[in-house]
C-alpha positions, 0 to 999 in steps of 0.5 A: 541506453542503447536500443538493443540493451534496452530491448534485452532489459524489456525482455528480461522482465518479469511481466507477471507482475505487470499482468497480474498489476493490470488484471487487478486494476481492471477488476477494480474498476467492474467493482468500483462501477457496480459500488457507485453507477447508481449516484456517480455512473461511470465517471470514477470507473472512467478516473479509476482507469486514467489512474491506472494508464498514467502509473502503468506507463510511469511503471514502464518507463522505470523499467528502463531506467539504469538503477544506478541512477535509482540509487543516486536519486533516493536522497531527492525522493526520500526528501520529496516525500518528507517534504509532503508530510511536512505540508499536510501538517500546515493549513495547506493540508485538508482533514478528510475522515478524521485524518489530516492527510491530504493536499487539494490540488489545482482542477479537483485534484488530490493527493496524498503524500504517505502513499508517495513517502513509500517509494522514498522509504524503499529505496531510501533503506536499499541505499542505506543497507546495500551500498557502501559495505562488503555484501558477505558482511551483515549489517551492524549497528551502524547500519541498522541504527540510521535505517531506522532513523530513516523511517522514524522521521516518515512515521512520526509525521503519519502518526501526527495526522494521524494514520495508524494504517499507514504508520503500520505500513512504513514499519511492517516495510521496513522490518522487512527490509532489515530482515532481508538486508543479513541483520541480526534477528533480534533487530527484528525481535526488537522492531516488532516489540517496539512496534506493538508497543507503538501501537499501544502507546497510539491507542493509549496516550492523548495522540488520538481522540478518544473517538478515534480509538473507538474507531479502530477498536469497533472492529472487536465491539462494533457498540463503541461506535454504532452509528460510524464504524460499527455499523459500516463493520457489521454491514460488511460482514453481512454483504460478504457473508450474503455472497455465498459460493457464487455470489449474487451477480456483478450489480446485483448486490443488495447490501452493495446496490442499497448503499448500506455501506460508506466507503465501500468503492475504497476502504471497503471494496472486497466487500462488493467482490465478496457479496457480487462475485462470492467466495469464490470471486473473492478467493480468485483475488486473493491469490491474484494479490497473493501472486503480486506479492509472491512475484516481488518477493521472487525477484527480490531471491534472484537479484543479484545487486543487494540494492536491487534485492532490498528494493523488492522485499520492500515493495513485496512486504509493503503490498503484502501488509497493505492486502493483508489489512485491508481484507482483514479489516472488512472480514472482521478480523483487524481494525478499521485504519482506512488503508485501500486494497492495492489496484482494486480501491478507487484513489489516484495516490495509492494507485500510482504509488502501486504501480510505481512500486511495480516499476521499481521492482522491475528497474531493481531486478536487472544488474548493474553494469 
């Protein structure tokens, strides 16, 4: 690409999204270092910030990439990402919290592939919804039928392992994406329907053990698993609740300081911003993600590409589900499915995938030429 086309693609970015992007991981990392300084000092701050340079630069790098070659590579990393779920499932994958959705890697590494499998699904039902057909006309069925195909395969694969919270995030995206593509409403009536009936069946056939089903559920009944669970649910109710208007002062928490709560610098980390930054901290975030998804879904309204358009409100609708039940799950008001709140929770995977999605939203916004 030559210097000044590239120059003028820099230019013309929406870097809203990379402010509010990096603004976000910088506060995951006071949070993470006040949730963890007392056993791990500053080493997982010190990973939490490596994680977020590497996908802020891989972010930056896909802004120059022409998305005609986005487009060409989808098959290839749509397969990458089945290909990880696939492995997981073999003894090369390792069980951590009852789900076996991890890969050990070399140096102490990890990784794990349905963070990954989302950027394959995004731009694998871009492709299949946006190319090849005249854009005045909506898909139909030959359209819609193989889109959900598409994300059936990566679904069913989490579901093995299994990780509702995930599953959730691949269907709520891809729903999204149909939606926006000009299909039928009733393919969206359906595909909520079917999905809620999905998540029926998860909780009552023999897919999942019935202490997996108490897990989730003891967000309603924290006595279906008192010493799991429950007592991580009531103990984050009562950090953020102690938070007040103002909060007790980054460090200072005593329900975040006494370690009362297991996984709080991942799963649960609004409940440190919730007891040590308080209501009104923790509002601050919410409207920074808030600002997040509402840029993607921006720039998704002003694409002019169908391709380029579908690749947004994917990543728009992936991050706004993935917020949404993670704040949900630590005010009490949806189930405990492990998923981490995007560029806050300390991961390597999730914070790649993030801002991989970032970078995608961002190649997607310039039109073909």
């Amino acid at each position: 690409m030559p210097s000044r086309q590239l120059v003028e693609r820099y230019a013309r970015t929406d870097w809203g999204l990379f402010v509010a992007a990096l603004g976000l991981s910088l506060i995951g990392a006071l949070l993470i270092w006040s949730a963890t300084r007392e056993w791990a000092g500053i080493a997982l701050v010190v990973r939490h910030l490596v994680n977020a340079g590497i996908g802020l630069g891989l972010a930056l790098a896909l802004v120059a990439v022409d998305v005609r070659w986005l487009r060409a590579v989808a098959p290839w990393i749509y397969g990458a990402g089945l290909v990880g779920l696939v492995l997981v499932l073999t003894p090369l994958g390792q069980t951590i919290n009852g789900s076996r959705s991890w890969l050990f890697l070399p140096g102490g590494f990890s990784l794990q592939p349905a963070e990954l499998a989302k950027i394959g699904v995004v731009i694998g039902l871009a492709m299949i919804l946006a190319e090849g057909r005249d854009p005045l006309r909506p898909p139909t069925w030959r359209d819609v039928i193989p889109a959900w195909l598409l994300a059936a395969v990566p679904i069913g694969l989490i579901l093995l392992q299994p990780d509702l919270g995930s599953a959730l995030v691949f269907g709520m995206l891809t729903i999204a994406v149909v939606a926006a593509s000009g299909a039928s409403r009733w393919w969206t009536v359906a595909a909520l329907g079917g999905t809620a009936a999905a998540v029926t069946a998860a909780l009552s056939v023999p897919l999942l053990d019935q202490y997996q089903v108490d897990r989730i559920l003891a967000f309603r009944d924290p006595g279906l698993d008192p010493e799991g669970i429950g007592y991580q649910t009531r103990q984050v109710r009562l950090a953020i609740g102690s938070g007040g208007w103002t909060g007790t002062g980054l460090g200072e928490g005593p329900q975040t300081q006494g370690g009362f709560i297991p996984f709080q610098y991942t799963d649960f980390i609004f409940s440190v911003a919730g007891e040590e930054l308080g209501f009104l901290g923790a509002a601050g975030l919410v409207l920074l993600l808030g600002f997040l998804v509402l840029r993607a879904f921006v720039v998704g309204l002003r694409c002019e590409d169908p391709f380029g358009r579908l690749v947004a409100v994917g990543v728009g609708a992936w991050l706004g589900f993935q917020i949404f039940e993670n704040i949900g799950m630590n005010v009490g008001l949806m189930p405990v499915t492990g998923l981490p709140l995007p560029f806050l929770s300390y991961g390597g995977s999730s914070m790649l995938a993030c801002w991989l999605a970032i970078g995608l939203v961002s190649c997607a916004q310039h039109r073909r030429r």
